[in-house]
N, C-alpha and C positions, 0 to 999 in steps of 0.2 A: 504493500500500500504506500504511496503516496504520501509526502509528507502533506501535501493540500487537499487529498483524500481525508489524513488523518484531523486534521483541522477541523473538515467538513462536518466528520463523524462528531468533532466536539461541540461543533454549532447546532448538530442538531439536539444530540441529549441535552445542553443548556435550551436551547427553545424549547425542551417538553420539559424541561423542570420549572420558566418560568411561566407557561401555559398552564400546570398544576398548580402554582400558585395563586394564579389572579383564578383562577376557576374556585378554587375554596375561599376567595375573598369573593367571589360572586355567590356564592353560598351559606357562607355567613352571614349574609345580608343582601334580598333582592333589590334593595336601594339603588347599589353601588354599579349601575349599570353597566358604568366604563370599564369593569373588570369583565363582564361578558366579552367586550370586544376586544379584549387584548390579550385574552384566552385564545379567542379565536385570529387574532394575527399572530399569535405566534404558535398556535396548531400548523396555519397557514405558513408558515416559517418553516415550518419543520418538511410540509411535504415540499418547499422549496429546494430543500437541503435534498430531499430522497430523489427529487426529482435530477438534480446534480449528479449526484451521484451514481443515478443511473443510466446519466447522457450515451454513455460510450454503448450499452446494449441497444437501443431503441435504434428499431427495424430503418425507420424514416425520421433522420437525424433532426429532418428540419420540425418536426413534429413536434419533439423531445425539446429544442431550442424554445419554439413557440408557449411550450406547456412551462418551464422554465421561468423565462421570463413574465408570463402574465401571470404564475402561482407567486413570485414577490410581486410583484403591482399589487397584486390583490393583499397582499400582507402589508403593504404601504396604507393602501385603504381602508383596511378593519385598522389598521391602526388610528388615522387622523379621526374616524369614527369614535373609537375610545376617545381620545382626546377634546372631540366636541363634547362628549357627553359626558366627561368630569369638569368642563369650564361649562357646561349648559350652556353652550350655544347651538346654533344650528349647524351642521356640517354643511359645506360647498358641493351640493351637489349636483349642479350647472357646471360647475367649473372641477371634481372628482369626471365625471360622466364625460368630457369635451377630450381630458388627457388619456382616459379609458380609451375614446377612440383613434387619437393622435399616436398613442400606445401598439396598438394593434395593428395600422395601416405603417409605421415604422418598423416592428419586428415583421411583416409582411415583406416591406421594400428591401430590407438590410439583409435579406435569407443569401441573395445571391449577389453580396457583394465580396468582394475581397475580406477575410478576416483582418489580416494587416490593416484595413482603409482605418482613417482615424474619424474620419465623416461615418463608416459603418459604427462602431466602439461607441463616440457620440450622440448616436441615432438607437443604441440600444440600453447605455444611461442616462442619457436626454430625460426618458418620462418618471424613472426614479426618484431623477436630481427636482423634478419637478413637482411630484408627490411628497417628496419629504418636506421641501419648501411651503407649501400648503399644510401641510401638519404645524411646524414652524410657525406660519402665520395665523393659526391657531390659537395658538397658547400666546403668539405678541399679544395678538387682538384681545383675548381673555384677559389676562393677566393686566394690559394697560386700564382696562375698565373697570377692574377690582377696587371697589373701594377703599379696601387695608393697602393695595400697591401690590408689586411683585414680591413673593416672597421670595427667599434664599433658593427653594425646590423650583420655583419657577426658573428662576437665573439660570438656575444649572439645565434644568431641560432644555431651554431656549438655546446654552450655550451648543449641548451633546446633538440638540435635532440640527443646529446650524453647523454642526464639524460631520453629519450624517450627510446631508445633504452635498456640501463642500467636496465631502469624499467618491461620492457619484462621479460629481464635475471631474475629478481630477484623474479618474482610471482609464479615459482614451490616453490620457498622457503617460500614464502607470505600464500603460500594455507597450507603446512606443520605446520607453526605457527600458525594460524588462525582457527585452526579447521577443514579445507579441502572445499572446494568446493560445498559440500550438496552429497547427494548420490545419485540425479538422477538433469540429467542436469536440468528438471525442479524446482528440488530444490534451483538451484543456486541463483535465484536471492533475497533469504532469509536469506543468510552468510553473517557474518562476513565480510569475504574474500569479498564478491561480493561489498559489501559497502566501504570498502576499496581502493581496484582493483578502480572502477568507481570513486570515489575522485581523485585519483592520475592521475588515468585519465583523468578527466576534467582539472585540473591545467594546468597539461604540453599539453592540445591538445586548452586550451585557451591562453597559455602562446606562443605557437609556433603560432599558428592563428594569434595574434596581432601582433608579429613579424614580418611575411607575408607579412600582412597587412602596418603595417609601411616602411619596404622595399620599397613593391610596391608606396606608398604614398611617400617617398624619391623621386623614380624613375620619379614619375609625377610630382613634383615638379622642379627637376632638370630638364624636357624638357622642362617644361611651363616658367623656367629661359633663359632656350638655346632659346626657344622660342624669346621670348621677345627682346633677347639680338644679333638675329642674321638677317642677312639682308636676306630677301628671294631671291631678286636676282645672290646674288653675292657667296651666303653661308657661308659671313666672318662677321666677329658681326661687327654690327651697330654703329653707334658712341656715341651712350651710351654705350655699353657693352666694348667699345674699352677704351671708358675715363676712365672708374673702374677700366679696368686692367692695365692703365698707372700708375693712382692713386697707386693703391697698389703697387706695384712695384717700383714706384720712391722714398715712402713713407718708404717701407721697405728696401730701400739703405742705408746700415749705409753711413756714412758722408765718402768721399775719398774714394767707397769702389767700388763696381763690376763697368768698364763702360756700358752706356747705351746709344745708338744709336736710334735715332728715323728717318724713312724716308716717306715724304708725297710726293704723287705721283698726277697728273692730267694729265686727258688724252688730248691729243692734239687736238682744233678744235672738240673739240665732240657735240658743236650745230650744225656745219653745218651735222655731218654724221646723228644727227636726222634728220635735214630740207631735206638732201638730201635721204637718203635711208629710212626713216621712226624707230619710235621709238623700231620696233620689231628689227629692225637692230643696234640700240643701243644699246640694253640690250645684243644684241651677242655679242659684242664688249664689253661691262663691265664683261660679264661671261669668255669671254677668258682672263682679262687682272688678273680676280680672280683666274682664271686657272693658268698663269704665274706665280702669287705672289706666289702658291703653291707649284705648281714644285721648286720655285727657292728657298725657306723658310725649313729654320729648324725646329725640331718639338717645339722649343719652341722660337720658333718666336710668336708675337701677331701678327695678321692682320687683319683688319680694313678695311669697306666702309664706310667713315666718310663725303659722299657729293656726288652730285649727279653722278660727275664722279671724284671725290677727294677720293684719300684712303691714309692708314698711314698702317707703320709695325711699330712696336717696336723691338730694336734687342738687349735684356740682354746678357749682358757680350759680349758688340760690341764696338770699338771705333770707332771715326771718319772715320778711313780708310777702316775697315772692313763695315761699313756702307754705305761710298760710292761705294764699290766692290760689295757689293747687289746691291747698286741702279745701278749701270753700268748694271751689269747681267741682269737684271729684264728688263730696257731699250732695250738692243740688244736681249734679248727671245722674249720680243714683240714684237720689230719693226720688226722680221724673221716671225711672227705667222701670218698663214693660218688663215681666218676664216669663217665660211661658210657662204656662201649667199654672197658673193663678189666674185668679179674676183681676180684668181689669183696673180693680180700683185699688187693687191692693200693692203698697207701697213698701220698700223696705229702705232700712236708714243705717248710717256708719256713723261711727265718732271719732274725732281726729284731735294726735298730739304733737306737734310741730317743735321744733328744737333748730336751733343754730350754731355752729362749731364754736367754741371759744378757742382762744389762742391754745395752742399746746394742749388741747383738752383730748383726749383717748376718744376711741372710736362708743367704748363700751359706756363711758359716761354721758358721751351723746345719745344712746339708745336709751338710756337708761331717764334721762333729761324729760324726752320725748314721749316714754313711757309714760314718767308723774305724769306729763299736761293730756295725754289719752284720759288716765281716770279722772283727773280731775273733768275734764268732759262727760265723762260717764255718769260722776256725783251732780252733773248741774242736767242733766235730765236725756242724755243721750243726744243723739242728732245736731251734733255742735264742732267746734274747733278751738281748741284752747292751745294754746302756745307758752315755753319754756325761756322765760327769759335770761338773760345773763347778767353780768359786772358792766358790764360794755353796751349794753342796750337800756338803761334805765326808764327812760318814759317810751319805748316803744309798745304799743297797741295794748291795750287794758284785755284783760281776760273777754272774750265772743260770748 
């Protein structure tokens, strides 16, 4: 065997190792679409590799070429596929479908050219070089519209699809320097060139694999975090995932620096609406009051179910009075809000405790702040907003 044969053989057990992979990451969760498809480019990978390898037997060579070549295109294609569908966009399939045909009318015309011609070589990674470029512009195009920005895993893919693509372009010139190709397609896999070609290949189609792979393994990390950290009733994080992000946030306050408003909310009477309407009529009631807190919240509000019918916001760069102009809001959205499986007329109501950071004051003494002005709302007849004053606020707004 060949040392470009034995290459081949490694290119392909590596594509059926990472074809197992994204296939149990497409298993573990039908979410993760983009794993179906890069199972399947690199199943399609692998019968690329068989198909190679079996050039030298096939009765009608030019066949064997043909089947060759369009078995990678098509493995370029389930790829950019995957690709749209971890950035949720749509794939280019005007412009996949246009090179599909450019594709095929090229390895058509190049059958009966000179292997040597650098015009034939060029005409048969032409639509590669051009496929990967499109995947490529993919992930530019995702990745610049992300709101967070590119991440580190995007960099790097951008960098490995744009050294994928580069390496297409550069093997008419590969085969030039190398000797050439062999002189009959059978020959090939006894060059130079073919040892070569397959090296460079395995690097960058193991180097982008892993990449993939880590992505998608990010991506599952970050929802088994979301997970963890979010209430399933309510769909607002839990009150661990609520205390972390107070934590960091109060932690990262330089000293006198952005204010910070905190408002804890309880809902009014909500034993008896379980004792009376039953617990499935409860959870409607905590899902519309989650529903309120949204409508009424900015995007970078924090919000919190921190108790069974106890929640918190957090409201960076809020002070006292902006804080209690949420909690009023939020108060008179709910007390007006429909909610199904009750009558019309009936109304239900929250009581609010509103607090503002003092200098150097902890995260747990602002909850705790916020707390007192909650009951003290509850002792003055429920359906209210009482706020936590400080040192620093003296004549600010008299008890609501």
């Amino acid at each position: 065997m060949t040392g470009a044969g034995f290459i081949l053989l490694i290119n392909l057990a590596v594509a059926g190792l990472f074809c197992a992979s994204f296939v149990l990451i497409a298993l573990y969760d039908r979410r993760y679409r983009s794993a179906r498809w890069f199972a399947a480019a690199y199943a399609m990978g692998m019968a690329y590799a068989v198909a190679e390898f079996l050039l030298p037997i096939f009765t009608n060579i030019k066949v064997g070429v043909f089947v060759g070549h369009m078995a990678f295109l098509v493995t370029l294609i389930l790829l950019n596929v995957g690709l749209a569908r971890r950035y949720e966009i749509e794939p280019p399939r005007l412009l996949t479908a246009a090179l599909v045909v450019v594709s095929v009318v090229a390895s058509a015309f190049l059958q009966d050219m000179p292997r040597g011609s650098f015009l034939r070589n060029f005409l048969y990674q032409g639509p590669y070089f051009l496929m990967q470029s499109v995947g490529l512009s993919i992930v530019v195009r995702a990745a610049a519209t992300r709101p967070a920005g590119r991440r580190p895993v995007d960099v790097l893919l951008i960098g490995f699809l744009g050294l994928s693509a580069l390496h297409y372009l550069s093997k008419p010139f590969l085969v030039a320097a190398l000797g050439g190709s062999g002189a009959t397609p059978r020959d090939y896999i006894g060059t130079t060139y073919a040892m070569v070609s397959q090296s460079m290949g395995t690097v960058l189609v193991v180097a982008t694999a892993l990449l993939l792979l880590a992505m998608l393994i990010l991506d599952i990390v970050k929802d088994i975090t979301a997970r963890s950290e979010t209430d399933s009733l309510s769909g607002l994080l839990n009150r661990r995932g609520f205390e972390e992000r107070l934590n960091d946030i109060v932690e990262r306050r330089p000293a006198n620096g952005m204010p910070i408003a905190i408002v804890i909310c309880d809902l009014d009477h909500f034993k008896k609406v379980n004792d009376t309407w039953g617990h499935a009529a409860g959870d409607r009631v905590i899902a519309a009051f989650a529903a309120t807190l949204r409508e009424v919240s900015a995007g970078h509000h924090v919000l919190g179910r921190i108790g069974g019918e106890e929640f918190a916001v957090l409201l960076p760069g809020s002070n006292l009075a902006a804080g209690r102009l949420f909690a009023e809001t939020v108060r008179a959205a709910f007390a007006g809000r429909s909610i199904e499986g009750f009558p019309p007329e009936k109304c239900f109501t929250a009581s609010f405790g509103v607090a503002e950071i003092a200098p150097g004051e902890a995260a747990a003494s602002l909850t705790a702040r916020a707390d007192g002005a909650l009951y003290t709302a509850k002792r003055a007849g429920r359906d209210c907003v009482r706020v936590s004053h400080t040192r620093r606020q003296p004549g600010a707004f008299g008890a609501a």
